[in-house]
N, C-alpha and C positions, 0 to 999 in steps of 0.2 A: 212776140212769144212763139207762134208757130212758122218762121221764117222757112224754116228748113221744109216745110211740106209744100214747098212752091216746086219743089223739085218732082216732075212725076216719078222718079224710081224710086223714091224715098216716102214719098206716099202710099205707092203699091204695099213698100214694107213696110211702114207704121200700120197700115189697116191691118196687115197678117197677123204683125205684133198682136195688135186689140183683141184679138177673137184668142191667140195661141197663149196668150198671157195669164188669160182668163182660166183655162182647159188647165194649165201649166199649174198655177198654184191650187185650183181642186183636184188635182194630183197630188201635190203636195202636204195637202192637210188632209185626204184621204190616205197617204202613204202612211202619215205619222202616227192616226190614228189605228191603222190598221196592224201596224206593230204593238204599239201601245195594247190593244185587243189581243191577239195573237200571243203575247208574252205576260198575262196578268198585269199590267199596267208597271212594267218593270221597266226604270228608266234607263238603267246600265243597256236594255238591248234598243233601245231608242237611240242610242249614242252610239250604241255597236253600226246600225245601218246608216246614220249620218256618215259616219267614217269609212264604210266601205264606198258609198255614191261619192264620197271627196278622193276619196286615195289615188282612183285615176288621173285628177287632175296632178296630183304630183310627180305622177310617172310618165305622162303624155303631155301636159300642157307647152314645154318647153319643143318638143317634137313637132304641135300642133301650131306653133307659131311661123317655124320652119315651113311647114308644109302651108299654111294660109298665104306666105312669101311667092312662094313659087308657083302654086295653080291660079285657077280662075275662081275667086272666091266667092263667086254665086250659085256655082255645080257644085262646089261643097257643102255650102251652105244647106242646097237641096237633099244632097246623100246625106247629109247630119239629121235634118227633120228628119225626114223618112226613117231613120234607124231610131229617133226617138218617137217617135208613133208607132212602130212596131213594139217597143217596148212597153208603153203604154196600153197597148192590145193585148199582146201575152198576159200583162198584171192582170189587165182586166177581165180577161175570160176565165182565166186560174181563180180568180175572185170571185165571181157571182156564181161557176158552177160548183162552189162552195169547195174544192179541193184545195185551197191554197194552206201552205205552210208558212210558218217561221224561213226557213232555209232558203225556200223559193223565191221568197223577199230581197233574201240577202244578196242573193244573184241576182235579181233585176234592179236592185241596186245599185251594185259594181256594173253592171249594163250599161244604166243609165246614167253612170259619172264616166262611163268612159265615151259615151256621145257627148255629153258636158263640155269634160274636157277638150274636144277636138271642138266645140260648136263655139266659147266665149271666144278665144280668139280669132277666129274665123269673121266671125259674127261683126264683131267689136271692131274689127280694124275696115270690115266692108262697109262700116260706115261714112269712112272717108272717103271710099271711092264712090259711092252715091251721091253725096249731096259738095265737096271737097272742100278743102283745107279752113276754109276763113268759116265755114258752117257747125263745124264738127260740132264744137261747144253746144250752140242749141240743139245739134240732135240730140248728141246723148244724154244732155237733158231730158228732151221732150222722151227719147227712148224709157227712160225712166220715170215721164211721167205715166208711161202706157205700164209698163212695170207695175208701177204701183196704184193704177189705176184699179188692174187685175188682182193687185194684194188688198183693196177693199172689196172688190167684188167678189172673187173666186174663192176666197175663205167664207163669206159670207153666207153663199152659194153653198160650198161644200157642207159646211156646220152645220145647215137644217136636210141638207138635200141625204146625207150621210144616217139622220135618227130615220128617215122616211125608209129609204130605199138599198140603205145599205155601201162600204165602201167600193164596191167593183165599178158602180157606172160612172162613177167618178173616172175614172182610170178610161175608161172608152171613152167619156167624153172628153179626153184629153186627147186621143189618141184621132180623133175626129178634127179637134181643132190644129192640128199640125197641117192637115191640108192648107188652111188659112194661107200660111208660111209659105208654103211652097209653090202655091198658085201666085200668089204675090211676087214669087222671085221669079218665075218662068214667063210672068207677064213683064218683065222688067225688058228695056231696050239698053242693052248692054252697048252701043257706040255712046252711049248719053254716060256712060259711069268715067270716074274721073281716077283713071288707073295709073299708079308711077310704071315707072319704067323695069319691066319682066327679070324676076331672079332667073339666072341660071342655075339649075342645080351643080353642086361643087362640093367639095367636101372641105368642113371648117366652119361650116356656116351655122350652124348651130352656137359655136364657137367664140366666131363673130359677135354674133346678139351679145352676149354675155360681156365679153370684152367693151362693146360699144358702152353697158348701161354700165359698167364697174366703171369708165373712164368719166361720167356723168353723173357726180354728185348733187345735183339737185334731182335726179331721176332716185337715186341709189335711198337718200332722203325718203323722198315720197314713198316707196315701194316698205322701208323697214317699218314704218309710223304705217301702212297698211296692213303689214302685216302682224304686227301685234293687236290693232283694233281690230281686223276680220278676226282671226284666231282666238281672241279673249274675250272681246266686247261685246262682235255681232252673230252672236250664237241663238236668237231670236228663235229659229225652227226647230231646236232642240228643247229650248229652257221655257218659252210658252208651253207646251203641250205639258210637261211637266207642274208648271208654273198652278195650269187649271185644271188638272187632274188631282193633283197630289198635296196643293197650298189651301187651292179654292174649292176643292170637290166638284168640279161641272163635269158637264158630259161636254162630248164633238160638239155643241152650238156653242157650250162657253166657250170654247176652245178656239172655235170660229170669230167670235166677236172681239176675243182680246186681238186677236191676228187684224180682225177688219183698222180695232181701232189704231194699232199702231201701224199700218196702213194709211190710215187719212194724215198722220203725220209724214209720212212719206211721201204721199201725192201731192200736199201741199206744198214740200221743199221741192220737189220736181220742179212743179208750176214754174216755184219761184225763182227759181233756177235758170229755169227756159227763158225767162224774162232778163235773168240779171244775167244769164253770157248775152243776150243782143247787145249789151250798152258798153261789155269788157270783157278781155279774156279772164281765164279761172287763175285765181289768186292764192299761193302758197301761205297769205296770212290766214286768210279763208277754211282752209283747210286745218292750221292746226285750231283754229278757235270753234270748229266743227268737232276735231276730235276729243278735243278737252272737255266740249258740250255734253258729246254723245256718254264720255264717259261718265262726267256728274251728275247727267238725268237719269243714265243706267244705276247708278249708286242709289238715288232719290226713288225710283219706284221700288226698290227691292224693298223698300222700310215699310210701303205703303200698308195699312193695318186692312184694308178690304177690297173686296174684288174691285167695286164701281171705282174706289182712288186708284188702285194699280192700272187698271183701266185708263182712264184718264191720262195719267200719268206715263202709259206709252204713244200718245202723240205727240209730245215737244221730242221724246226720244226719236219716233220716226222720224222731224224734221231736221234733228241734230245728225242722223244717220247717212239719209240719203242725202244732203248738203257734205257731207266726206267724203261720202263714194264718189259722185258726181263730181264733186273737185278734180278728185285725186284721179280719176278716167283723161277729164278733160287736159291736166295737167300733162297726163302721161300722153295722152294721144298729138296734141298741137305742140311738143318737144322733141319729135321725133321726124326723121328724113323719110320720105314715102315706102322708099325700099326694105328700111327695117321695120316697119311699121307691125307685122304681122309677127315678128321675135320679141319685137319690144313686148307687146300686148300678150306672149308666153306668158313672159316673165311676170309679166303682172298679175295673170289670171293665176299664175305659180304661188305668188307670197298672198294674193287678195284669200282665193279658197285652197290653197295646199295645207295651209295649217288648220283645216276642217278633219281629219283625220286625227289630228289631239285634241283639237277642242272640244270634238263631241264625245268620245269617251269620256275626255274629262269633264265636261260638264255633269254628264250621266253619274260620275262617279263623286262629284260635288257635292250634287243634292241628292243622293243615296247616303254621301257620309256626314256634311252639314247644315241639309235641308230643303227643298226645294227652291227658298230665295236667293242660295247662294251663289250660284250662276252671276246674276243680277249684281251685288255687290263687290264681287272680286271683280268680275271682269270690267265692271266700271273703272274700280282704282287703277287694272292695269292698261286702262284706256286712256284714259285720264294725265297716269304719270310718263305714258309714253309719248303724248303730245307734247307736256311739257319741257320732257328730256330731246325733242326733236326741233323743240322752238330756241332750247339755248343751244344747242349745239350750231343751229342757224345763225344765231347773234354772236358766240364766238368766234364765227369764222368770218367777221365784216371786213376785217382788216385785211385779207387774202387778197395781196394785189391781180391776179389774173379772174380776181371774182365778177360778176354780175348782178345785177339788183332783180330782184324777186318779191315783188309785193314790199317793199323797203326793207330786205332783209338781202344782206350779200350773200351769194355761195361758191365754193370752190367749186371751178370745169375743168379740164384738162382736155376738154373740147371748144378749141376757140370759136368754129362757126356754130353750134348749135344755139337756140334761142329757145324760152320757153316762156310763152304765152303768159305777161302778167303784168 
């Protein structure tokens, strides 16, 4: 299960993870909350700021992959923290010396989606030169299982720490755990990372990416069944906060504890995950019977009649969740040639959070017009019917003589040497 931390560069950065992950999501539910506050508990602007922290990645992720290609992807990684821990500091000082507005938000929102956007690819693809190729799978597993380790802890954390002390320290002590990150990368011994072979910069290369994954229909696949589940499904940071304000009447702790518990669903698919890539690579049947999950279990809590069952009811959803993600990461990651690895992972971080700028208005604008559970049920059904719609489309194309098998399902390439882990 923890194979990948044999490697010391990759331990330096799991440890950073643990502490910045933590910092990260009591940012997170201090942010949400602090709108929520700021705007009378109005959820149309809760969706406003969702969308503005995602929009970035629409307009830069595809840029940021390019740029991951070409430099040394641990001095980026370094200049990316740092720009997000100054963000985290502006929030937080503008916050506790009580000056802060609505507006002010909204710009260090767009701030800090366009560190975001330039950090997942980056991030994501430096994985493989740390720990390389035949490991990827359990790291980003185990990446996810510090992920969500932090998503029972740091909402947990924020939700009591928040009635005490107020949103601002939240925001500094995120702003504190970005060092974690960085100290971790600076101690890393860079002859030990397992680097492909240096882009040249050139023009077209942007281009390229694009051309590569449009010729790669089992890539093209995964990416559209992502992005309809991120975009509709997994809107969790929006439709909780609303969920317990506005369905359940809690304050920031309720707020806190539904987050924790669909959390424990999520660290436990980690886990389980980290376990099941050591035995095999990530399996496209895996994936859509995760997204079909994710969407029935989102369907099934929205009906829930009380707080404690909707509660409850979002842990099989966290493990239906991060069991997708994880997939669909891993898929995307061990399909691709070392060189494009940093475009590929654009593109991904493109359809995973670009459609975070409709989703969260819409959401906002959901359960302002029918309800607050309704997030919950739509975006289930169209979670749901888009796994399905991506499993026959799979099964239709068996017959495709230049196809490959994928978890016992044929697909069209029009790339004869590529291979994709299954």
């Amino acid at each position: 299960m923890f194979a990948s931390l044999r490697v010391r560069n990759y331990r330096l950065f799991f440890s950073g993870q643990v502490i910045s992950n933590i910092g990260t999501w009591m940012q997170r539910i201090a942010q949400d909350w602090l709108v929520f506050e700021l705007s009378g508990n109005n959820p149309i602007a809760l969706g406003i700021a969702v969308a503005l922290q995602f929009t970035p990645t629409v307009l830069l992720s595809l840029w940021a992959g390019v740029l991951a290609d070409r430099v040394d992807k641990r001095k980026l990684c370094i200049a990316i923290q740092s720009g997000i821990g100054a963000q985290a500091l502006v929030l937080g000082l503008l916050n506790v010396s009580g000056v802060v507005a609505l507006w002010q938000v909204y710009v260090l929102c767009f701030v800090l989606g366009i560190f975001s956007a330039l950090d997942v690819p980056a991030r994501q693809s430096f994985v493989a030169e740390m720990v390389g190729r035949k490991q990827i799978p359990n790291a980003v597993a185990l990446n996810s299982s510090v992920f969500n380790m932090a998503r029972i802890v740091g909402p947990a954390i924020a939700g009591f720490a928040i009635t005490w002390v107020g949103t601002g320290w939240m925001f500094l002590a995120n702003a504190v755990s970005t060092l974690a990150v960085i100290i971790g990368l600076a101690l890393m011994d860079p002859d030990k990372l397992f680097r492909g072979p240096a882009v040249v910069r050139k023009k077209g290369q942007l281009r390229e990416g694009l051309v590569y994954v449009r010729g790669r229909a089992d890539l093209v696949t995964v990416m559209v069944l992502v992005f309809f589940v991120s975009t509709f499904g997994i809107t969790f940071f929006t439709s909780l906060a609303i969920v317990a304000g506005n369905v359940f009447g809690t304050q920031a702790d309720g707020y806190g504890l539904l987050s924790t518990l669909l959390a424990v669903g999520t660290f436990t698919g980690s886990l389980m995950a980290a376990r099941r890539m050591t035995k095999g690579g990530p399996r496209v049947r895996l994936l859509l019977m995760a997204g079909f999950g994710l969407g029935a279990m989102e369907f099934v809590a929205a009906f829930m009649p009380t707080y404690l069952a909707f509660g409850i009811a979002l842990i099989p959803l966290g493990f239906a969740t991060i069991t997708f993600l994880n997939t669909a990461n891993s898929l995307v990651q061990t399909a691709v040639s070392p060189e494009m690895r940093g475009r590929v992972m654009g593109i991904y971080v493109l359809v995973l959070i670009g459609g975070n700028p409709i989703g969260g208005p819409m959401v906002g604008w959901m359960a302002d017009t029918f309800g607050g559970r309704s997030p919950f049920y739509i975006g289930g059904v169209i979670s749901a019917v888009a796994a399905l719609a991506c499993a026959v489309l799979l099964a239709r194309r068996g017959g495709v003589a230049k196809g490959y098998r994928l978890a016992g399902l044929r697909v069209l390439s029009r790339d004869r040497d590529s291979k994709l882990a299954a």
